[in-house]
C-alpha positions, 0 to 999 in steps of 0.5 A, a space after each residue: 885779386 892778383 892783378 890789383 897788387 904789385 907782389 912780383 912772384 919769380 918761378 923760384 918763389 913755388 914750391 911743389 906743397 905748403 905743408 913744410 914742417 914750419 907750417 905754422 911756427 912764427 918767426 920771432 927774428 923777422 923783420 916788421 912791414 913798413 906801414 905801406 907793406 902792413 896794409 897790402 898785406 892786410 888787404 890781400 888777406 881781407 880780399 882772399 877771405 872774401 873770394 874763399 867765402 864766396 867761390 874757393 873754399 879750398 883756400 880757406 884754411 890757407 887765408 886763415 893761417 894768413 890771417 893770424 897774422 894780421 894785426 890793427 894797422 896803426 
């Protein structure tokens, strides 16, 4: 999955937990994807819905906050 998508991470994009305390708060001022991004985005969601189903449950709750993201590309 990660070697299908071309997201450059650096060592500085890790952080040691993803439970900050603006976990779930959405951020009104963000910029909008470009189509391109919004459908890269989408489909690295779908694909990590698939393997949290099928072999990582562990992820699933990460995939599903992600996932409220996700809005119909036009």
């Amino acid at each position: 999955m990660i070697d299908n998508h071309s997201v450059n991470l650096k060592k500085s994009d890790t952080t040691m937990t993803p439970a900050s305390s603006d976990l779930m708060s959405r951020d009104d001022d963000a910029k909008i994807l470009s189509k391109k991004r919004k459908e890269q985005y989408h489909n690295i969601v779908e694909e990590g819905i698939f393997v949290a189903k099928r072999s990582r449950p562990d992820i699933q709750s990460t995939i599903a906050v992600l996932a409220t993201r996700v809005k119909g590309i036009k």
